[in-house]
C-alpha positions in Angstrom: 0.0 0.0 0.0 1.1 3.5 -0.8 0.8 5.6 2.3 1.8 9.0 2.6 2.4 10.3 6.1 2.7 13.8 6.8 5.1 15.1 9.2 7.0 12.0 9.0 10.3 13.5 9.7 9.2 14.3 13.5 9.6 12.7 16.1 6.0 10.2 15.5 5.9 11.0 12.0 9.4 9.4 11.5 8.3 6.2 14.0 5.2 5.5 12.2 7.2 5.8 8.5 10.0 3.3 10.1 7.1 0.6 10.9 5.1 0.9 8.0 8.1 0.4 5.6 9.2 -2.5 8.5 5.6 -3.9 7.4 6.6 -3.3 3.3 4.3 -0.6 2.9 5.7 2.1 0.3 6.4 5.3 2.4 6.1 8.8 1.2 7.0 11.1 3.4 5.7 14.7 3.3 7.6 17.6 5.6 8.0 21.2 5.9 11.2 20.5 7.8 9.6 23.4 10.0 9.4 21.2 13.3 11.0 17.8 11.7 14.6 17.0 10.5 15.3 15.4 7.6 18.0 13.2 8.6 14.9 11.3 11.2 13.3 10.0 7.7 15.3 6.5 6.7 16.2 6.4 2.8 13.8 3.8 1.9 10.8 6.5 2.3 10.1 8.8 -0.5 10.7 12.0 0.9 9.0 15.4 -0.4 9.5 18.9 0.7 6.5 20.5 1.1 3.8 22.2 3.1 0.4 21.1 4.1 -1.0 24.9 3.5 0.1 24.7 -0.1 -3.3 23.0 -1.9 -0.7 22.2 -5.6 1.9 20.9 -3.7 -0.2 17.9 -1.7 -2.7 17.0 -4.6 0.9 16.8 -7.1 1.9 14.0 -4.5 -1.7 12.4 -4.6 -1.3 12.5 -8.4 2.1 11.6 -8.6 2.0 8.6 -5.9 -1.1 7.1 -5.8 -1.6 7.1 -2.7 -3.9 4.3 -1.0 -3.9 6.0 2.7 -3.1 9.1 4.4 -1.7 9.2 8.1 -1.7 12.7 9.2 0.9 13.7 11.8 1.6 17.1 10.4 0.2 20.3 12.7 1.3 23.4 14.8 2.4 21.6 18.3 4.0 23.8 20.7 0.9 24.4 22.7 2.5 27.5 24.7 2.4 29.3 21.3 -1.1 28.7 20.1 -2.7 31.0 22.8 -0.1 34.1 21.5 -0.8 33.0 17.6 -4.0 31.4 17.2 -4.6 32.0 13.9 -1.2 30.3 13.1 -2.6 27.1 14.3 -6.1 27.1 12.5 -3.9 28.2 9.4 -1.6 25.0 9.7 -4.3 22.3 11.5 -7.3 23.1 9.9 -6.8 24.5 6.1 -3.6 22.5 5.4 -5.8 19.3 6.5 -8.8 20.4 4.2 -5.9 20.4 1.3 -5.5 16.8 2.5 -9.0 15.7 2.3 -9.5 17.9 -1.0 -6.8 16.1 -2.7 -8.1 12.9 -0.9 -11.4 13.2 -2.5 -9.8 14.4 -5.7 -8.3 11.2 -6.3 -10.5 8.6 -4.5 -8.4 7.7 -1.6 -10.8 7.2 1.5 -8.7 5.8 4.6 -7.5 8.3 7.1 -5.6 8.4 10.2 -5.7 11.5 12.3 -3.0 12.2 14.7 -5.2 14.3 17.1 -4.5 15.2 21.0 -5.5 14.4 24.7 -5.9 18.6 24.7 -9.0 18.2 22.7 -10.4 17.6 26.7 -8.7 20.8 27.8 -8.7 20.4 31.7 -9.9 17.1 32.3 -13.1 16.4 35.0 -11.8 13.1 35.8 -8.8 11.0 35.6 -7.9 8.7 33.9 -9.4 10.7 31.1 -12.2 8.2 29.2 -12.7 8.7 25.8 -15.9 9.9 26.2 -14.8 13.0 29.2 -16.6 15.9 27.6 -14.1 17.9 24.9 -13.6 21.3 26.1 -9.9 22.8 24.9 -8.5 25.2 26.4 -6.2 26.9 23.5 -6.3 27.1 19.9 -4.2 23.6 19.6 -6.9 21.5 21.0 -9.4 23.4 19.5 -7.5 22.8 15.6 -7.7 19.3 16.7 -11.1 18.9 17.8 -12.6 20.9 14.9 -11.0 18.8 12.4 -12.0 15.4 14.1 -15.7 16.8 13.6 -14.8 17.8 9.9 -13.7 14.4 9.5 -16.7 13.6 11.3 -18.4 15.2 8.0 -16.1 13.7 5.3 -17.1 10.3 6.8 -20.9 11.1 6.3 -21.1 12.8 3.5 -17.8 10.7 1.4 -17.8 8.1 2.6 -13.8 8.9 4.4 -13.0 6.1 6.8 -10.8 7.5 9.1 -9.8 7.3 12.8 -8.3 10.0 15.6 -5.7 8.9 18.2 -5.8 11.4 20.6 -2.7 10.9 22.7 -0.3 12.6 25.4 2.8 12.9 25.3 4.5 10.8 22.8 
């Protein structure tokens, strides 16, 4: 399978990549290099330079790949920032995944794995936290995660996009 995994050369990104080429998957690897390092993604992945935010850019890898899945690891992260630049982080975590899911659409490619966030809870009523604790962020990060698990939410409905959200802590 084709798989195309975005931020792949962080620190998950570049994890994930390693086992699905360990599993013989093809691995293509797309990374602004803003957060990630290039040196993280091993040689057998194809990697490609590019930004989420740039529409072209992400439905020429669609095109030129054909890609069977997406796994989507790419976003803003430092959660400190995201209450000084919000609009940096709906820029990055909410139209650069839209790009995704147009290009997805674009060329018929309906599996999706969303690298979401425990900050999608914000402060939590309980712990442990249960999947189903009430989702109430409390910055712009875990609200660019939450509003694009309900997008997906949409794409599944209306597409038909089969997708899933891990929404973890601290890798």
């Amino acid at each position: 399978m084709n798989v195309l995994v975005t931020g792949g050369a962080g620190y998950v990104g570049s994890i994930v990549a390693e086992e699905l080429l360990r599993e013989a998957h093809r691995v293509i690897v797309l990374d602004n290099l803003q957060q990630g390092h290039k040196g993280a993604v091993l040689p057998e992945a194809e990697f490609i330079l590019a930004d989420i935010c740039d529409a072209q850019a992400v439905e020429d890898v669609f095109r030129q790949f054909k890609i069977d899945a997406v796994m989507h690891l790419a976003a803003e992260t430092v959660v400190e920032y995201s209450v000084t630049d919000p609009k940096r982080y709906f820029q990055n975590n909410i139209v650069g995944g839209m790009n995704l899911l147009d290009a997805m659409l674009k060329c018929n490619v309906y599996k999706f794995i969303f690298s979401s966030s425990a900050a999608v809870y914000g402060e939590p009523e309980n712990t442990p936290i249960e999947e189903d604790q009430p989702t109430v962020p409390v910055n712009s990060y875990g609200e660019s995660k939450l509003m694009f698990e309900r997008i997906l939410s949409w794409y599944g409905k209306a597409y038909g996009l089969k997708y899933i959200s891990l929404r973890y802590f601290n890798a």
